[in-house]
MARDREN-592303 format. One record per residue (C-alpha): x negated, z, y negated. Coordinates in steps of 0.2 Angstrom, whole numbers, plus 5000, padded with zeros to 4 digits. Each point is the difference from the previous one (the first is absolute). Last residue first. Layout:
# residues N
R / X / Z / Y;
...
This chain:
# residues 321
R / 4458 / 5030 / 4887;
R / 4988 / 4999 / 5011;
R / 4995 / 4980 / 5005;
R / 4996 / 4992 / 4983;
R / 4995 / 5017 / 4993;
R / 4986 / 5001 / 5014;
R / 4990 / 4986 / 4995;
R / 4998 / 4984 / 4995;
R / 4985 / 4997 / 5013;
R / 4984 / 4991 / 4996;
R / 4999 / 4982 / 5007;
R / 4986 / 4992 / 5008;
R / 5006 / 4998 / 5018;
R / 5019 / 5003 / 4998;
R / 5007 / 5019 / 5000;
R / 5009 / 5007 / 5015;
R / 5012 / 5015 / 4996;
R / 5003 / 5015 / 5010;
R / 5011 / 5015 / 4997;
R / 5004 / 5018 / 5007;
R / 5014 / 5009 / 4994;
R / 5001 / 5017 / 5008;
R / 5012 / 5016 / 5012;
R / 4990 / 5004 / 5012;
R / 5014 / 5006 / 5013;
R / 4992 / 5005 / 5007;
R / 4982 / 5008 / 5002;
R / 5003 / 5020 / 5002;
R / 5013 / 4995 / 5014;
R / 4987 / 4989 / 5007;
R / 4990 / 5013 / 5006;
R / 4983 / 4995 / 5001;
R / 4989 / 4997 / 5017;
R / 4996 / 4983 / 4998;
R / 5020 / 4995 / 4997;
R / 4999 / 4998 / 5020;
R / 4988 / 4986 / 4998;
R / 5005 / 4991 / 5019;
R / 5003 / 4984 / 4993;
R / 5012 / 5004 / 4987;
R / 5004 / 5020 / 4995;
R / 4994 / 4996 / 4984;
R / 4989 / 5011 / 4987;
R / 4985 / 4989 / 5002;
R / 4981 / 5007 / 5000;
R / 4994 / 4999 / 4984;
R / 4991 / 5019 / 5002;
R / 5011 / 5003 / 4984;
R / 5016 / 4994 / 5009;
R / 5006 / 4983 / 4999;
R / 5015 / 4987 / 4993;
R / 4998 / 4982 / 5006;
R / 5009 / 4990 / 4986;
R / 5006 / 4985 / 5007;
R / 5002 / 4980 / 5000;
R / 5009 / 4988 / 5013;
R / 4997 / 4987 / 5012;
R / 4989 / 4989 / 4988;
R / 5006 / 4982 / 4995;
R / 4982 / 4987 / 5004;
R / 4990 / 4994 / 4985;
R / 4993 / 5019 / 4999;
R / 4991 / 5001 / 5015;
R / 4997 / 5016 / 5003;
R / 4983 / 5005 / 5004;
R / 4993 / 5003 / 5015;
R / 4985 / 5014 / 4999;
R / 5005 / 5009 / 5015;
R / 5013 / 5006 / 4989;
R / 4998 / 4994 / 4982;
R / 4999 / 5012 / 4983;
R / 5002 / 4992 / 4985;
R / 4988 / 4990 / 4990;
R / 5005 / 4984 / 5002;
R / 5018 / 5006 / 4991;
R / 4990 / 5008 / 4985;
R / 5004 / 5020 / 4999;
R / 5010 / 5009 / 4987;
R / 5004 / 5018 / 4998;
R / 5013 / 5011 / 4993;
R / 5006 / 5020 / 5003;
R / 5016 / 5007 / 4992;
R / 5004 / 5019 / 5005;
R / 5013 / 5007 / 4991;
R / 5006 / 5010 / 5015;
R / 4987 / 5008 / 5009;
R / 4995 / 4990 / 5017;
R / 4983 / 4994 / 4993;
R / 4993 / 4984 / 5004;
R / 4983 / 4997 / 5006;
R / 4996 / 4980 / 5001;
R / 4995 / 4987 / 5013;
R / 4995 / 4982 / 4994;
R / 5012 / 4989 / 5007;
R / 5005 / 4993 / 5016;
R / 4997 / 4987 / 5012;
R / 5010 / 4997 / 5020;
R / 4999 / 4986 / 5009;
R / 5006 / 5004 / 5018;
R / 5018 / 5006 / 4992;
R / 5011 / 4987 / 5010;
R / 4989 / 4987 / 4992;
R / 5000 / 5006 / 4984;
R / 4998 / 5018 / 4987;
R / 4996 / 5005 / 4986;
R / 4996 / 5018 / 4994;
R / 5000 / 5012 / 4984;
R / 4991 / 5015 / 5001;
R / 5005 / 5019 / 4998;
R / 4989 / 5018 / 5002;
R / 5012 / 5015 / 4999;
R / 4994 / 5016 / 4994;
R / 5019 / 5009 / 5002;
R / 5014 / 5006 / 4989;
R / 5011 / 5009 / 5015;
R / 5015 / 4991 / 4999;
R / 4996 / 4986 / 4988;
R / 5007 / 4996 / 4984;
R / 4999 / 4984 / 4985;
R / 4983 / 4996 / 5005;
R / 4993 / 4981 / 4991;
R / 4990 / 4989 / 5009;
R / 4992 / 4985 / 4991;
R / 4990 / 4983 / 5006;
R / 4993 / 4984 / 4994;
R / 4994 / 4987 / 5011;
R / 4989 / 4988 / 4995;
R / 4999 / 4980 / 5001;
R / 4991 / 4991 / 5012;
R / 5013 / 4997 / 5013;
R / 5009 / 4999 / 4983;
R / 4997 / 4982 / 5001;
R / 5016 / 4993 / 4989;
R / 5005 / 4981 / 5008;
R / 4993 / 5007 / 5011;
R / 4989 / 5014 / 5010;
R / 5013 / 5013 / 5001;
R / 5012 / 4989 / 5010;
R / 5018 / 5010 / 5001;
R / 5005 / 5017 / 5003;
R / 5004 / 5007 / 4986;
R / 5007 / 5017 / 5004;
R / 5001 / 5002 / 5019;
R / 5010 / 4999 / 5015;
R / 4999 / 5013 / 5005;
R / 4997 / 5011 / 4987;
R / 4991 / 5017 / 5001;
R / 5000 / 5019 / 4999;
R / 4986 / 5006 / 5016;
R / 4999 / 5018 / 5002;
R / 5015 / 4998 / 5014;
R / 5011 / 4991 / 4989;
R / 5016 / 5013 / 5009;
R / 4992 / 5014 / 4995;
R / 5002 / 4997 / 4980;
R / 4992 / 4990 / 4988;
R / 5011 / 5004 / 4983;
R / 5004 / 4986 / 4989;
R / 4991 / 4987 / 4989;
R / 4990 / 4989 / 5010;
R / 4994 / 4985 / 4990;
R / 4991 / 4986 / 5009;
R / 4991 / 4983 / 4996;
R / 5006 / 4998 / 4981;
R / 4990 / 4983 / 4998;
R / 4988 / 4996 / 4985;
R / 4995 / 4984 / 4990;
R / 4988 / 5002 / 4987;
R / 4999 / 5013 / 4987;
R / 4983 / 4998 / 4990;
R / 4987 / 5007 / 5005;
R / 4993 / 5015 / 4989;
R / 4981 / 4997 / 5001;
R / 4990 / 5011 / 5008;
R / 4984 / 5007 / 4990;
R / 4983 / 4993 / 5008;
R / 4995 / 5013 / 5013;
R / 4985 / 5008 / 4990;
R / 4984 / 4995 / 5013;
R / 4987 / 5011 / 4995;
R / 4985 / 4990 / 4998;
R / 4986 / 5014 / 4997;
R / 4986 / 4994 / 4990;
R / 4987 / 5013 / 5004;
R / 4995 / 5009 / 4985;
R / 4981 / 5001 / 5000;
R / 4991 / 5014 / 5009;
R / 4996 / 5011 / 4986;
R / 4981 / 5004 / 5004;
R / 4997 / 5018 / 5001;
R / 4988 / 5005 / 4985;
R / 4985 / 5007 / 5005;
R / 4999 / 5018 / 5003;
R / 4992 / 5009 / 4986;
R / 4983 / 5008 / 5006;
R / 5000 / 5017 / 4997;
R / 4988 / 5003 / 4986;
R / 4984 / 5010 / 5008;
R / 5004 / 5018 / 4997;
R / 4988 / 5007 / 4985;
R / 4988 / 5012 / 5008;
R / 4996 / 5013 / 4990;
R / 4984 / 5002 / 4992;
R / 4997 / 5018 / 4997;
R / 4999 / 5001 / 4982;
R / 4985 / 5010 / 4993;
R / 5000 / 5012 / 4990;
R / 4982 / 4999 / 4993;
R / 4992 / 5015 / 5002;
R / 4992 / 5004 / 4983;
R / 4982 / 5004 / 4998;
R / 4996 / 5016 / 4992;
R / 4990 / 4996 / 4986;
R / 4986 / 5013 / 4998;
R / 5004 / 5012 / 4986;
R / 4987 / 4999 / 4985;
R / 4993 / 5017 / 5001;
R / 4999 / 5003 / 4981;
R / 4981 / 5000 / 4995;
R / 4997 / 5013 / 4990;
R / 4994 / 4995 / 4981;
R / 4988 / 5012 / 4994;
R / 5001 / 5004 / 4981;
R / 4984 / 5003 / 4996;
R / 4993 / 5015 / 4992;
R / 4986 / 4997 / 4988;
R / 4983 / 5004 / 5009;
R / 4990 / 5009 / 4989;
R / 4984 / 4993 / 5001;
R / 4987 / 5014 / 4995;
R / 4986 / 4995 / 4985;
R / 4986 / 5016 / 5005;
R / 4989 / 4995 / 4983;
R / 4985 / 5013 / 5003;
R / 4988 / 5000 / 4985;
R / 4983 / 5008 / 4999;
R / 4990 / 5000 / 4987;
R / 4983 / 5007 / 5006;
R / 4991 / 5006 / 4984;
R / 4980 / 5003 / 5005;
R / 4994 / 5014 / 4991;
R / 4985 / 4996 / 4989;
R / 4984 / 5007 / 5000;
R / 4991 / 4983 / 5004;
R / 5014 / 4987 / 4999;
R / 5005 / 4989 / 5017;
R / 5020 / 5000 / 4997;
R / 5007 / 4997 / 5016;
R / 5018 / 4994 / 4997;
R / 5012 / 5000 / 5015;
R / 5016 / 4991 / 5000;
R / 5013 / 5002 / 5016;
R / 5014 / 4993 / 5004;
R / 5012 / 5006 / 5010;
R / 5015 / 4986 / 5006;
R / 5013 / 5009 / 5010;
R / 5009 / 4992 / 5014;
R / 5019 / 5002 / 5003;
R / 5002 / 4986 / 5015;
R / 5012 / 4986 / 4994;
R / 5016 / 4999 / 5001;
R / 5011 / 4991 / 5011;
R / 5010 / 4986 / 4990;
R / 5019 / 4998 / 5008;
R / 5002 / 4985 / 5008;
R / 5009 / 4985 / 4992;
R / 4988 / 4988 / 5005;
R / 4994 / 4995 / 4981;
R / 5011 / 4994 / 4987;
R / 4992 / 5005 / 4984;
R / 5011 / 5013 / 4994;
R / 5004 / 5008 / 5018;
R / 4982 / 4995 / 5008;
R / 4993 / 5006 / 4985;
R / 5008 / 5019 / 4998;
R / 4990 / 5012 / 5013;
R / 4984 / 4990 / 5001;
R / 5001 / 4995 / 4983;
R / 5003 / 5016 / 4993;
R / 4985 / 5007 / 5010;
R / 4987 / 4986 / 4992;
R / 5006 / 5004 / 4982;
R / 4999 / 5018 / 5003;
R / 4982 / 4999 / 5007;
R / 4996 / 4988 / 4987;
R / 5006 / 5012 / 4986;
R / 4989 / 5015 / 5009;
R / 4987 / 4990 / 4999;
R / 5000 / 4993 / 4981;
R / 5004 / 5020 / 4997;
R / 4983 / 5004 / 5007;
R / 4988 / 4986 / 4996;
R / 5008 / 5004 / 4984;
R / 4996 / 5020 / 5001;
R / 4982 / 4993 / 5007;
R / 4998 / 4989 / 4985;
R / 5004 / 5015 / 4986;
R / 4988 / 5012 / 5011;
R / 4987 / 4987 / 5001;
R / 5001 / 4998 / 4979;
R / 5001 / 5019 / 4998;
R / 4982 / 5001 / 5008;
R / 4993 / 4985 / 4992;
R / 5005 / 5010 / 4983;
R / 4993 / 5016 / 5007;
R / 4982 / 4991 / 5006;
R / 4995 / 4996 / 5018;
R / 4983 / 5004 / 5003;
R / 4994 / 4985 / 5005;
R / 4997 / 4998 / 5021;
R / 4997 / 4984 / 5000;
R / 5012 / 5000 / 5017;
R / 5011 / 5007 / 4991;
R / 5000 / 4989 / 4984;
R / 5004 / 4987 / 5011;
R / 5012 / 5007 / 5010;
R / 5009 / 5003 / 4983;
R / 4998 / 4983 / 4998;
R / 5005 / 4992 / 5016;
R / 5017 / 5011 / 4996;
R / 5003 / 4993 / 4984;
């Protein structure tokens, strides 16, 4: 329509009242078909990225711009004003208010120290002694003395029994002359290898002393001389002591033993003091520096019996009443 009206312009026909109305009827269409697009184009821009999943960004709007046009008829008629039809169609944008989205500082993430554990040493494990070897049991032979056996009463031999008080006149020395079963030891009966079996009993003493007393032979004019095993004996009345000692095993002066085939001169008690020196005033011993009034009378029983070799003893009973 346009084209045309240039057209008929540039022909330069007078332009009639009909074609007049016509141009203004197209340029008020031209005019609202514009301000249509305008509006179309501008809601887009602020509303098609949210409806039709564009960036996101709010639309800027465009410029305000304002579109004049301008038509200009040139009637060329002799006489005849010239109608200029003028029409100005300002169309103006209005930009809708857009909702402008402010952009929230996102905070920057603060990055988090990680506690971190300080390693600590963990103490190397102690190592664990190694077993101590057990040293394996040692077989220990313990000798156990085989249990003795009760012998059997054999033949026996009362060899001396004192019973009554030793007094000055023994000199320390209580004995028999000639003695108690004095005949050869070694036969028929060998009690040369027999035991002898021994018991004191204290019926009063002076002074009650710490005696020491032992029970002797003697032969040859007293040059063999063997006793028994030496014993304390309490001077307190009440006092009953006994002993035993195997006739090879007495003691021997010089070593010589008696000989027990051949009588004996005679058979004692000798009676000591606690230092077992001899409370006699023979050979020179001067009672050993005691008083003998404290000593005696010593007022005892003191027995001896000889068992044979290999025989157990009866005991006391047969000889105590």
């Amino acid at each position: 329509m346009i084209d045309k009206l240039h057209r008929i312009l540039r022909r330069g026909r007078p332009i009639t009242p009909m074609a007049l109305g016509a141009l203004a009827v197209a340029v008020a269409f031209l005019a609202v078909a514009s301000a249509w697009a305008f509006q179309t184009v501008g809601d887009y821009l602020v509303f098609g990225p949210a409806v039709f999943g564009g960036s996101g960004e709010p639309g800027t709007p465009d410029p305000t711009f304002t579109t004049t046009a301008t038509a200009t008829a040139t009637g060329v008629a002799p006489g005849t004003p010239t109608a200029t039809a003028t029409g100005t169609l300002a169309a103006t944008a209005t930009p809708t208010a857009t909702a402008t989205a402010t952009a929230t500082e996102t905070p920057t993430p603060t990055a988090t120290t990680a506690t971190t554990s300080t390693p600590t040493r963990t103490p190397k494990p102690t190592k664990t002694p190694k077993p101590t070897k057990t040293p394996k049991a040692t077989a220990t032979a313990t000798l156990t003395p085989s249990p003795t056996a009760t012998l059997a009463p054999g033949e026996e031999l009362l060899v001396f029994d004192w019973n009554k008080p030793v007094t000055v006149d023994d000199h320390g020395f209580p004995w028999d002359k000639p003695p108690l079963a004095n005949g050869d030891w070694t036969q028929p009966i060998n009690f040369a290898e027999g035991t002898l079996y021994l018991r004191v009993e204290i019926f009063d003493q002076p002074v009650a002393q710490n005696m020491k007393m032992e029970f002797c032979v003697w032969q040859a004019n007293n040059t063999l001389e063997n006793c028994s095993v030496r014993v304390t004996v309490s001077g307190q009345s009440g006092t009953v002591v006994t002993w035993n000692t195997p006739v090879k095993q007495m003691w021997k002066k010089d070593g010589l033993p008696i000989n027990w085939a051949q009588p004996r001169t005679r058979n004692g008690v000798a009676i000591r003091n606690s230092n077992g020196d001899p409370v006699s005033d023979f050979s020179g011993w001067n009672w050993s520096g005691e008083d003998p009034a404290d000593w005696y009378d010593l007022d005892m029983r003191f027995t001896v019996v000889v068992v044979e070799k290999g025989a157990g003893f009866s005991g006391w009973d047969t000889y105590i009443p």
